[in-house]
Each structure stands twice: as C-alpha cells, then as structure tokens.
NULOKE-551709 format. One line per 2 residues: number of its first residue (from 1); their letters; for each residue y, z, x of C-alpha. Coordinates in nm, 4 decimals. Example, Ala and Ser with C-alpha at 12.3 -4.5 7.8 and 13.67 -1.06 7.14 Angstrom:
# NULOKE-551709
1	as	-0.4500,0.7800,1.2300; -0.1060,0.7140,1.3670
This chain:
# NULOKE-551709
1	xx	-3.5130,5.2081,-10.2349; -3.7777,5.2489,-9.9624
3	xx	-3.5236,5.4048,-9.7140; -3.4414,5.7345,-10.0002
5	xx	-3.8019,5.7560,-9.9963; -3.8229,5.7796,-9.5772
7	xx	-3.8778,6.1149,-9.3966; -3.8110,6.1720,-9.0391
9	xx	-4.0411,6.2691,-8.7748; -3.9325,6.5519,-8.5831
11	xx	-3.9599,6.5660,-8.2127; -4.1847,6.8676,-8.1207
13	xx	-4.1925,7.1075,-7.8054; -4.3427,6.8673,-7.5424
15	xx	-4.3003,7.1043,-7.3012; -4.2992,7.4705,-7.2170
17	xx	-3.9153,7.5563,-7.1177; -3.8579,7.1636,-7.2663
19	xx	-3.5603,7.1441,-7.4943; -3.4549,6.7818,-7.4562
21	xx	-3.5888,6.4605,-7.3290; -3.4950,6.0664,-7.2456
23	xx	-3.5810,5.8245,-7.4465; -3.7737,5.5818,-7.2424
25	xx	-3.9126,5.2965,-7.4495; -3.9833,5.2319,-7.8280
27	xx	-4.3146,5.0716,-7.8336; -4.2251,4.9233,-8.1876
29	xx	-3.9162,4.8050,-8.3648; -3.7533,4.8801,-8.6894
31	xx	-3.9481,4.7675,-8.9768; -4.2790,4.7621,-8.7864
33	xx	-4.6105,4.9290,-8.9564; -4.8012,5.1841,-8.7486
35	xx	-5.1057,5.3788,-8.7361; -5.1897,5.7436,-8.7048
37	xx	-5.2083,5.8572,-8.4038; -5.0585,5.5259,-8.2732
39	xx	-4.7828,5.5004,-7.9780; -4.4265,5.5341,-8.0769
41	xx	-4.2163,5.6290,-7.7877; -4.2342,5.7349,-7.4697
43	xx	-3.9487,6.0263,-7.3603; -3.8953,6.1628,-7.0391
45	xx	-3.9313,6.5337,-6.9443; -3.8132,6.6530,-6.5980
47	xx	-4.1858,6.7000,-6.5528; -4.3583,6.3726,-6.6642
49	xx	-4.3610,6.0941,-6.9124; -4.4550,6.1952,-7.2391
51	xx	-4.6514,5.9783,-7.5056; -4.5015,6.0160,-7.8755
53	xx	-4.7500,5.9038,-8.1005; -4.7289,5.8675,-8.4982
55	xx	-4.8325,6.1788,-8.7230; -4.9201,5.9705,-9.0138
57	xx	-4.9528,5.5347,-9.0686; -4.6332,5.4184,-9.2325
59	xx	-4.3448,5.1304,-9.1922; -4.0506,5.2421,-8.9443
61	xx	-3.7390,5.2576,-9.1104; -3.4801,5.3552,-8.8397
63	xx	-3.4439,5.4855,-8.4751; -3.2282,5.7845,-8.4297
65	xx	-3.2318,5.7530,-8.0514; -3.1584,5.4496,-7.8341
67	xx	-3.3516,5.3512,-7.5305; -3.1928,5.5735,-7.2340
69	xx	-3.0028,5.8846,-7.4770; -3.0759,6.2224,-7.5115
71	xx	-3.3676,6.3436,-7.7496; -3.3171,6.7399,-7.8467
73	xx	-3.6939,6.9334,-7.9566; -3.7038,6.9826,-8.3632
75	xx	-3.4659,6.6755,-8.4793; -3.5271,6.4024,-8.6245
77	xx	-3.6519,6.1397,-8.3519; -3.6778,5.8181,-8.5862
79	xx	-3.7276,5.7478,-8.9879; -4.0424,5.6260,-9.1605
81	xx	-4.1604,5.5462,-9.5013; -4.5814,5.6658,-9.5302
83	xx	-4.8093,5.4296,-9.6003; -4.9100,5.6278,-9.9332
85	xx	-4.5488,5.5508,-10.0862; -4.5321,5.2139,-9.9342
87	xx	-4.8886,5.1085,-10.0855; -4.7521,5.2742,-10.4502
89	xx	-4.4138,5.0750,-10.4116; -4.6039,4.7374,-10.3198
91	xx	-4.8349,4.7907,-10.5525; -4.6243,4.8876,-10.8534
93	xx	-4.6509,5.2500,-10.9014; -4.3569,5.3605,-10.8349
95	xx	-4.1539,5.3581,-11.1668; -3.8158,5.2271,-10.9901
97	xx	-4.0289,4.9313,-10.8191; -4.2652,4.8883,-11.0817
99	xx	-4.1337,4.5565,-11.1880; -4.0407,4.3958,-10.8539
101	xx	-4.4046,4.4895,-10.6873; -4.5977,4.3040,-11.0263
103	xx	-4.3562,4.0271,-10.9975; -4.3770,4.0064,-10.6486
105	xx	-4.7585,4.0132,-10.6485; -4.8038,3.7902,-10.9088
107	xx	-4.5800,3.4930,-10.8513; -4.6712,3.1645,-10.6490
109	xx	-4.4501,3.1849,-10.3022; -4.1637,2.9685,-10.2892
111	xx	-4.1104,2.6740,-10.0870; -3.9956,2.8251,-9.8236
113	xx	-4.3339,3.0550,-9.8326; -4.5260,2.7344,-9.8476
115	xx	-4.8365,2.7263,-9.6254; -4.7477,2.4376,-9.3566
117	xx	-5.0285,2.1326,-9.4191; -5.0073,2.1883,-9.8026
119	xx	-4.8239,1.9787,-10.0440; -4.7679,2.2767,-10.2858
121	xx	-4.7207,2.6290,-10.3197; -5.0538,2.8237,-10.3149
123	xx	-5.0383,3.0462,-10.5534; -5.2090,3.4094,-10.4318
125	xx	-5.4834,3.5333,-10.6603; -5.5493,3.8791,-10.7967
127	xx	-5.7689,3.9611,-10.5095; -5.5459,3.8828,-10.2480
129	xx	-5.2836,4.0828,-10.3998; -5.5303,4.3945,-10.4020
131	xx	-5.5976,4.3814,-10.0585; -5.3528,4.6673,-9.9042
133	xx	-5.0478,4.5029,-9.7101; -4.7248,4.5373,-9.6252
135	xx	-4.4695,4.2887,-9.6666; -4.4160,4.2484,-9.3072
137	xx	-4.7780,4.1641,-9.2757; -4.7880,3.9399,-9.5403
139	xx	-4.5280,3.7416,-9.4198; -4.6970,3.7220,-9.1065
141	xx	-4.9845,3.5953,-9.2875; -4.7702,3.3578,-9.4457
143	xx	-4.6181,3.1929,-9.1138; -4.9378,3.1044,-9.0070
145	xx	-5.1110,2.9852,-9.3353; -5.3700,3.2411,-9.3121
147	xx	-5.5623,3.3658,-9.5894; -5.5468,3.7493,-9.6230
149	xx	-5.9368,3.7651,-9.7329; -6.0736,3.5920,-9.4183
151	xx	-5.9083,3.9186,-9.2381; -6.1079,4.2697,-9.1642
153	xx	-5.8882,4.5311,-9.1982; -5.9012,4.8129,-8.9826
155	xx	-5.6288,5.0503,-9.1353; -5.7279,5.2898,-9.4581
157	xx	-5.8775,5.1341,-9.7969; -5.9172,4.8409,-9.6132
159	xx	-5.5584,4.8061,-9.5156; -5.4599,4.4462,-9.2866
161	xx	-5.2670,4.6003,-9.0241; -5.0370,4.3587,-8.8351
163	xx	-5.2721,4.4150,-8.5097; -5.5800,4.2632,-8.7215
165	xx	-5.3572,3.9866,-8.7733; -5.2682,3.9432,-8.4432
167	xx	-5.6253,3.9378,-8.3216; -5.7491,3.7116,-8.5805
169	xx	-5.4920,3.4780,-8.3862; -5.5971,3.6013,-8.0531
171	xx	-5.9430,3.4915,-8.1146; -5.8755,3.1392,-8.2646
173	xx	-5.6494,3.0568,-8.0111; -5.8758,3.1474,-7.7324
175	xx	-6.1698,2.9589,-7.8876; -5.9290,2.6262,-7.9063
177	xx	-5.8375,2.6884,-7.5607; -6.2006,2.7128,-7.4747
179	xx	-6.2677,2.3860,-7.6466; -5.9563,2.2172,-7.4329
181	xx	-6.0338,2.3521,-7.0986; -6.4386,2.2180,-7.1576
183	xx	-6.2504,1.8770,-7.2587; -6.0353,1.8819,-6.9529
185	xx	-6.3112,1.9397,-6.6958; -6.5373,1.7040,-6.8254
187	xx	-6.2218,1.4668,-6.7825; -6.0214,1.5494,-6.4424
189	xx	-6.2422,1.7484,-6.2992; -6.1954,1.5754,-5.9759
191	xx	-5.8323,1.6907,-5.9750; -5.6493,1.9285,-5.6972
193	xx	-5.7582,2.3051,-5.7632; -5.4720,2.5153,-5.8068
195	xx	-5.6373,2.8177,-5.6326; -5.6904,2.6695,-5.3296
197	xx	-5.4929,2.8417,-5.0390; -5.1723,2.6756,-4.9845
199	xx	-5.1194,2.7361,-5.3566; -5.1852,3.1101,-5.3203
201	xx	-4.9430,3.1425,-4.9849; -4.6489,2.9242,-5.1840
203	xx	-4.6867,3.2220,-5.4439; -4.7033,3.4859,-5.1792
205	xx	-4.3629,3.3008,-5.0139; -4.2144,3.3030,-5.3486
207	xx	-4.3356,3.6348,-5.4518; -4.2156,3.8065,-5.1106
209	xx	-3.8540,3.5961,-5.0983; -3.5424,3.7914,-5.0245
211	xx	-3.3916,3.9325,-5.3467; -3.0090,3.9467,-5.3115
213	xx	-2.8890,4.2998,-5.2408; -2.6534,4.4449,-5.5253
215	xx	-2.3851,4.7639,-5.5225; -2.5125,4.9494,-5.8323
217	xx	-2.5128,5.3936,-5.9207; -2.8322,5.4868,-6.0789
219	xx	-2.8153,5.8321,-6.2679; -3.1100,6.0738,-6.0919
221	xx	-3.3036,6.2482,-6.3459; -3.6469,6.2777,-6.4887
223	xx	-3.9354,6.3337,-6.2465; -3.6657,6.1918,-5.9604
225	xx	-3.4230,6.4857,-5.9908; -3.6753,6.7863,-6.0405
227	xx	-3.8572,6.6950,-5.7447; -3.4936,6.6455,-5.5416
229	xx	-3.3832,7.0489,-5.6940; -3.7474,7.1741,-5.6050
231	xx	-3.7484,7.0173,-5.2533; -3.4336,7.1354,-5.1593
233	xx	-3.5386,7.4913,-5.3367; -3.8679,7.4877,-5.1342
235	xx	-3.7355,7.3721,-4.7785; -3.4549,7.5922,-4.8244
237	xx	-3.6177,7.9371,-4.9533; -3.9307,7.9118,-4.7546
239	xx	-3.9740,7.9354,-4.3960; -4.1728,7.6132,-4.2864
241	xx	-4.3773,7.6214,-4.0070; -4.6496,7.3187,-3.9155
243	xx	-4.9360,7.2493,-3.7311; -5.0792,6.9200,-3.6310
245	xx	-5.4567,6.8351,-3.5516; -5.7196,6.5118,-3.6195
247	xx	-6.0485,6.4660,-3.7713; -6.3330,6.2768,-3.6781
249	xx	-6.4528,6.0974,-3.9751; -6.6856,5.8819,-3.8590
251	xx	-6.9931,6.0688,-4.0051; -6.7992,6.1183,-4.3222
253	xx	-6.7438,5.7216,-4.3654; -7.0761,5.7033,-4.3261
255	xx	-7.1779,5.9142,-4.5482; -6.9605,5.8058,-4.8165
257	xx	-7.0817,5.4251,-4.7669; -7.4484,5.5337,-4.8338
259	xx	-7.3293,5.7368,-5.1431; -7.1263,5.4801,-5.2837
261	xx	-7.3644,5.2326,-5.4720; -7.5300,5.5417,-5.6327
263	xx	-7.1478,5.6728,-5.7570; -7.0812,5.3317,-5.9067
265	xx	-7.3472,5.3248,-6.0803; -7.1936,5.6767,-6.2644
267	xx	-6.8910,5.4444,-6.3228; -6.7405,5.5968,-5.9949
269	xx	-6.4900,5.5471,-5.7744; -6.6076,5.6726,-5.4222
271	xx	-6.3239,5.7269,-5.1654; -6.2849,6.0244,-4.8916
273	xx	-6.0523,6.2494,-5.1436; -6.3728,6.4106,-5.3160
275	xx	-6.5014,6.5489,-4.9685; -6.1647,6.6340,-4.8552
277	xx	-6.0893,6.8402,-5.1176; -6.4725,7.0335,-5.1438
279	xx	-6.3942,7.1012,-4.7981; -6.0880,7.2634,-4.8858
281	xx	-6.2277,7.4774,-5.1555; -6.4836,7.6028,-4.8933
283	xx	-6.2631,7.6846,-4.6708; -6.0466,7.8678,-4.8999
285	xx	-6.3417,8.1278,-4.9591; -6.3178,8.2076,-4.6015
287	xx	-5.9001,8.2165,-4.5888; -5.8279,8.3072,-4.9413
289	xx	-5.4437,8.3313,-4.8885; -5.4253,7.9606,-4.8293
291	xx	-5.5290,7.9556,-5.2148; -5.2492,8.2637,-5.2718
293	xx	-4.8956,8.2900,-5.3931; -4.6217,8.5231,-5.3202
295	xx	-4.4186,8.6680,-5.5848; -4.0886,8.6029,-5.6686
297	xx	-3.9641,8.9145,-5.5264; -4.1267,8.8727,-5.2359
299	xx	-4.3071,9.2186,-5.2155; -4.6927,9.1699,-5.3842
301	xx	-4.9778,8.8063,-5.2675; -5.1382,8.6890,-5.5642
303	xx	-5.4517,8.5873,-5.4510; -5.5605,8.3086,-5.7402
305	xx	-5.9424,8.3408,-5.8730; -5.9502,7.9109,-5.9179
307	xx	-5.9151,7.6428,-5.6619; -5.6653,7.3736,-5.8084
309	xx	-5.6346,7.1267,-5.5336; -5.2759,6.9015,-5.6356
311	xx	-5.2801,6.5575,-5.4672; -4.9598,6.3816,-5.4463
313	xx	-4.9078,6.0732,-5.6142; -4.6333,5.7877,-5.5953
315	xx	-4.6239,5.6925,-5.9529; -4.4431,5.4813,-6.1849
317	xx	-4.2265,5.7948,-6.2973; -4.1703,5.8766,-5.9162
319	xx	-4.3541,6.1533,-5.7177; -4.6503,6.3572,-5.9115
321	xx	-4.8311,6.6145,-5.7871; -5.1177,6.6262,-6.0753
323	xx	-5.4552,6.8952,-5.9702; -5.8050,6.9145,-6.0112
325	xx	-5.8660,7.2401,-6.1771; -6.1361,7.4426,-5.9875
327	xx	-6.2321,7.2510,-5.7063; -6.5250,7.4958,-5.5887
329	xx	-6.6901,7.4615,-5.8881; -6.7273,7.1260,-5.9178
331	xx	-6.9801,6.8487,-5.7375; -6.8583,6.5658,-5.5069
333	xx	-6.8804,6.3228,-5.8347; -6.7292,6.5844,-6.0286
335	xx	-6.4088,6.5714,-5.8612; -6.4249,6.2001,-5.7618
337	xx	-6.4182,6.1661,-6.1646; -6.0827,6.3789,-6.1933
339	xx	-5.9246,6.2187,-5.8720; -5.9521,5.8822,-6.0425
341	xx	-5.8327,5.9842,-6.4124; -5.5238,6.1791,-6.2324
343	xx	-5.4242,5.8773,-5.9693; -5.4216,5.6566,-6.3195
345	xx	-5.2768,5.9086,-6.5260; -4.9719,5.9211,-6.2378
347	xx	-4.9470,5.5771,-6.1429; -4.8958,5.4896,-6.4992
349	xx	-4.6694,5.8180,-6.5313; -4.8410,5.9561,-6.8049
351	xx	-4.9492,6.2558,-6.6620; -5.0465,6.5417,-6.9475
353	xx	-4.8207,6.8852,-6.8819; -5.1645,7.0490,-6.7949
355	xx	-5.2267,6.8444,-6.5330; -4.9391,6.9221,-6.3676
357	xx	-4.9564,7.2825,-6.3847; -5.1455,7.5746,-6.1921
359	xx	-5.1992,7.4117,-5.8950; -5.2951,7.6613,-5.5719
361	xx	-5.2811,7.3835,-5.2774; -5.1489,7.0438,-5.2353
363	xx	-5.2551,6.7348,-5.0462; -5.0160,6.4422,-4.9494
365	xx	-5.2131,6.0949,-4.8878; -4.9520,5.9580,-4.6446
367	xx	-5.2113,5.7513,-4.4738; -5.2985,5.5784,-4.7800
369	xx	-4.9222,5.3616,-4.7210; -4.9577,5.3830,-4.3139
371	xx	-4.8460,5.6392,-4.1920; -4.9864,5.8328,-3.8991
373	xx	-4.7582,6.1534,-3.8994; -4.6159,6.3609,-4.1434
375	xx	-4.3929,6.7053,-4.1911; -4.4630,6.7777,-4.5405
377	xx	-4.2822,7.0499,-4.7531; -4.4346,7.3157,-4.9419
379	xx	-4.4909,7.2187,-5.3175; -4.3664,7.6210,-5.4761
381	xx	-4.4946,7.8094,-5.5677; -4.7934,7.7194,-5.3601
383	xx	-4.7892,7.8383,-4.9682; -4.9599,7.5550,-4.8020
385	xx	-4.9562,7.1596,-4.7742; -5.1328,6.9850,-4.5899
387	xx	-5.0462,6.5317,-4.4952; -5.2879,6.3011,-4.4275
389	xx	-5.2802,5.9899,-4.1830; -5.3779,5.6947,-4.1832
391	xx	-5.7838,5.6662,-4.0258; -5.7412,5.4895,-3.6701
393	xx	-6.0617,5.3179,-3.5285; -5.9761,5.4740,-3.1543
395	xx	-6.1892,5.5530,-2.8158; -6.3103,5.9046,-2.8076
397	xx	-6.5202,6.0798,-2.4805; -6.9082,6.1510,-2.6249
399	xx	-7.1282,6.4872,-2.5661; -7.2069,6.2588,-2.2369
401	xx	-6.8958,6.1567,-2.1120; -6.8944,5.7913,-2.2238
403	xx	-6.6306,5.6253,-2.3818; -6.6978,5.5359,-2.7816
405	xx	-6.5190,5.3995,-3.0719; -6.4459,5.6989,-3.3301
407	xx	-6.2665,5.6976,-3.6577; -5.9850,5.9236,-3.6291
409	xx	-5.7665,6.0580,-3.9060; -5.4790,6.2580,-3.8060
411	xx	-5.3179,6.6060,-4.0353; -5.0720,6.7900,-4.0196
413	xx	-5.0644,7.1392,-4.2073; -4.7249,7.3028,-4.3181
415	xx	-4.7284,7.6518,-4.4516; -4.5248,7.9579,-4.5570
417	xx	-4.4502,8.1440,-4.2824; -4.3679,8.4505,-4.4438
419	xx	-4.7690,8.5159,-4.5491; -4.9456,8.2616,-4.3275
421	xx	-4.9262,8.2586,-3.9439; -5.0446,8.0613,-3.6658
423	xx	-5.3868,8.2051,-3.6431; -5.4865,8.2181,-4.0237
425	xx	-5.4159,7.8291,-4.0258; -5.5666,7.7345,-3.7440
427	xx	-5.8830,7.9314,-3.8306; -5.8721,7.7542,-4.1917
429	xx	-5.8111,7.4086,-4.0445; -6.0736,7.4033,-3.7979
431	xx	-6.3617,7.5284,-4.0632; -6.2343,7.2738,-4.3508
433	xx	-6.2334,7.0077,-4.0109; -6.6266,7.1435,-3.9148
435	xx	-6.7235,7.0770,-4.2890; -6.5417,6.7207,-4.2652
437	xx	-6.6950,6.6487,-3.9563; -7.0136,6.8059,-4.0096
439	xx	-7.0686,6.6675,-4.3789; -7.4462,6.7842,-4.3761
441	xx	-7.3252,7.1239,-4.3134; -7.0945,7.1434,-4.5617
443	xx	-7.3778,7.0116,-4.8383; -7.5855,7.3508,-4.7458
445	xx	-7.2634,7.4843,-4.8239; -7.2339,7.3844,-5.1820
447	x	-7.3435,7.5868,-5.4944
C-alpha cells in the first residue's frame, strides 16, 4: 500500500557540464524516516563530492542506485513515501488503511511488543497514539520501553523523529555512565592510569604496525582521474618554466604570534596562509598578468578584474584546489576565515562547485607534509603556481656580517611561458617576498 503511494526523488544537475555521478554512500537505509533538508547520499562528480539532501521529510522506500554505480541527472535516485501520506495512513485517513491504522492505534501490543520489566501488555492510550510517529519509530520506542510522551519531538506537529529517540538514549546512557565512573573512582581510584605513556606508545606501536601488502586494481575516477587528464593536459599544452627563491619569515612569525590571541578570540585560526596570500594580491596589482589567462586560441590575455587565490588541498576525495574569491579585497582575518572553511570543506571532500571554480592563481603547501623543494604544474587555465617549503630554522649573514639564526622558507614559482618570462616573475616574486619579509610595509599597503 505505502509503496503505490511512493514518489521518487529525482537527481538534479549538480554540476555545470555534470550528467552522471557515483554513488558514494547512503547515509540511511531502506525504511528509514528523514527530514527536510536532511543528508541522503553523497555522489561523486569528477569535480568534488556532492551532498544529496532530502526535498521533503518522509520514510525511504527503495534505493535505485547501489553504493559504487552510476547515477544519470533527472532519474529517479531513490523512492520515498512523504510524511503527509504516511501521517494520513498511520493515522487512518486514508480510506484503503483506514481500518488497519484505528486498529493498529487502538489495540494493546502483543507479547512480543511487551515492555521488558512489565508483567503485561501496556496498553497505549489515546494520547500516545496522537502523537505523530512512524512505525519504525514506534517500534524503536517499543524495544526500549520508552514512553512516547516523555519524548520532545523535533520534526513537524510535534513529530518523534527517530534522532529524538536516539538522543533521549544518548542522554540517559551518558548520565548512568556518569553515575558509574563517580562510583568507580571513589572505589579504585588508586588503580594504573591507562593514559600514562607506555600505554599511549603500545597504541602508537600498534597503530603504526606493518599492514600486509595486497595485489589489488582500483578503478581511477572521481576527483583522482580529472586531476590525472588535467595534469597531463596542463604539463603537456603549456610550456613550464620555474624559478626557485626563499623567504625570510622570521618577522612574519613574529608577527603572526602577536596577532594570534586577538584572531582566536574572532573564533580564528591564525597560520601564515592569510599573509601569504594578501601578499600575493598586492603583488598582482603591480604584475597583473600573473592574475591573467590566455585564451583558448592562444591569440587575446584576459586580464581578470578579481584575485581568487586557489590553495591546494590533499583531501579525503583526493587533490582540491578550492579559492578564496577576491583576495585584495579582503582583511588578513577575512581570508584566514575562508582558508579555514575551504581546508575543512576539502579535507572532508565536500567542497561546494563554487568553490572550486574561477580561480586566477594557485598555491601548493608542500611544506606543510615536509618537503623543501617542489616543481609544481600549472593548475589551467591559470598561468602561474607557485610551491611552498617547509620553514627551516637556518644561519643567515646580518646587515653586520654576523652569523644569526633565520627562519627560512623556500618557493619555487612555475609559470606559462608563453605570456610570462623570466623578468615579469622575478619582478613579481621579489615584491610579494618584500611584503612577506617586510610585513609592516605591506600593512601601509592594505586598503
């Protein structure tokens, strides 16, 4: 009955040129309830991992896709029944369920419904029955011997959703386990601590033990096997050349370590990106085709009116290159704000489309794994990349001669040699170094 009344949700454009997708995970099962707006699936573009979330609240009826197939854009992606025509068919409205839902509603549960503890049935009373349910909840209810009044709902009209449930357990559980562990240290409180030391190295030993090597062909696609057709498309069509150089940081650190309590307090996260970048905007005004792109048939520069600095990122959905839109119009915090909501958004590979897009120069963070060198290739249609080492604590020859400790960071630019020579990126490099080494400068700088 419930299944003739089901309609399917149909898989929209996720994407612009998108006209199918993997199916990555189902975040809920066949016969589970869900919320507007809640987390269905997640489906693979060759671009990112996209989040399918539910149009309307309702009980899934049926998946149309398995975990690891094909999705098309504009069929049917899974079945559901809404919540309004569940509700009427639990309730009795509907005329072909009419009977079963009063029945249903009004009987005392059977023994096998039987509340453990209790020597009877308990029979469920009119205003139980009006409280808005579905029978999967219900029977949740049932299998712990909860009562459905002593529940908030959170869904519509007061509806129990199975995650109310669920937290309603979540909460009386932890509260027992709070009375235990109390119990126990008032007890054996003068037993071995499990965080001491050696028990933290066992788990590192265990955690870092040799994992047996197995012959296995993994299919490339996704994120993995656009970036492997645009690498080979970028190294191939574009004429690298590169140019190595360091920065001395030392100022900058210090710098950032007197601005970093006041950034936490914004909610924050301070690290040597933010400056890096607003030096790179700056710059830009002074070597605008850095920030350009050259057409596709190779005869007009489009010089771009908006600073998107793309950072890359090694995420869980492999290598992202999401950008901060409009670097030289943003403050320090500003873009330390964006940096942090991208790295998530990658690492977790749920990186919106816009994100991803419009991007005018890129920045690869190879010293943030340990490296010291890098020949980094062009991320089309931009013109210029540049890698970042790893920051060295090394000796360095003062104003006076005398051997001191500097922090040194080494880069390494790669550009387009068919727009960009040797001088234009050497004269870029060394002002966006001066601003990096000369952070006071580079504040008068700012808008």
């Amino acid at each position: 009955m419930v299944e003739r009344r089901s309609r399917d949700f149909i898989l929209p454009d996720i994407g612009e040129g998108i006209v199918e997708c993997e199916v990555v995970t189902w975040h809920v099962a066949e016969g589970d309830t869900v919320e507007e707006d809640q987390t269905i699936v997640d489906v693979m573009t060759d671009k990112a991992l996209v989040e399918i979330t539910a149009s309307e609240s309702g009980r899934i009826v049926r998946f149309h896709y398995a975990q690891g197939e094909n999705a098309r854009v504009h069929t049917p992606l899974y079945a559901y029944v809404p919540d309004d025509i569940s509700e009427a068919e639990e309730l009795g409205e509907c005329d072909d369920g009419a009977a079963e839902a009063v029945s249903h509603s009004s009987r005392a549960p059977q023994d096998s419904e039987r509340q453990p503890g209790n020597s009877g049935a308990t029979p469920v009373t009119s205003h139980q029955a009006r409280i808005p349910a579905t029978p999967a909840v219900r029977r949740l209810l049932r299998e712990h011997a909860l009562d459905i009044t002593v529940i908030a709902g959170s869904g519509r009209k007061g509806r129990v959703l199975k995650e109310d449930v669920l937290a309603y357990l979540a909460r009386a559980e932890e509260a027992a386990g709070d009375a235990s562990v109390s119990f126990t240290q008032a007890s054996v409180g003068n037993q071995r601590d499990d965080s001491s030391p050696d028990h933290e190295k066992r788990d590192d030993i265990r955690q870092t033990a040799p994992v047996r090597l197995e012959a296995r062909r993994v299919p490339l696609k996704g994120v993995a096997a656009v970036m492997a057709r645009r690498m080979v498309q970028s190294s191939t069509q574009i004429p690298h050349f590169h140019y190595g150089d360091e920065l001395d940081v030392t100022d900058l650190l210090l710098l950032r370590a007197r601005l970093k309590p006041r950034a936490e307090q914004e909610g924050v996260r301070l690290t040597l990106m933010p400056f890096i970048m607003k030096a790179m905007a700056l710059a830009v005004i002074a070597e605008p085709v850095l920030n350009a792109r050259l057409s596709e048939d190779g005869e007009s520069i489009h010089y771009q009116d908006s600073c998107n600095i793309g950072m890359a990122v090694d995420g869980a959905a492999g290598l992202m290159v999401p950008n901060v839109k409009g670097v030289e119009r943003l403050s320090i915090l500003d873009i330390a704000r964006e940096v942090g909501r991208l790295t998530e958004s990658a690492r977790s590979g749920r990186v919106a489309q816009a994100d991803l897009k419009g991007g005018t120069l890129s920045i690869s963070n190879i010293g943030a794994l340990g490296g010291t060198y890098a020949a980094p290739i062009i991320n089309q249609p931009e013109v210029a990349i540049v890698a970042l080492g790893r920051t060295q604590r090394l000796p360095r020859f003062d104003a006076e001669g005398q051997v001191c400790a500097r922090d040194i960071m080494t880069i390494t630019w790669a550009g387009d040699h068919r727009i960009i020579d040797g001088g234009t990126i050497a004269r870029f490099s060394n002002l966006w170094k001066h601003y990096l080494e000369h952070p006071d400068e580079m504040l008068l700088s700012l808008a």
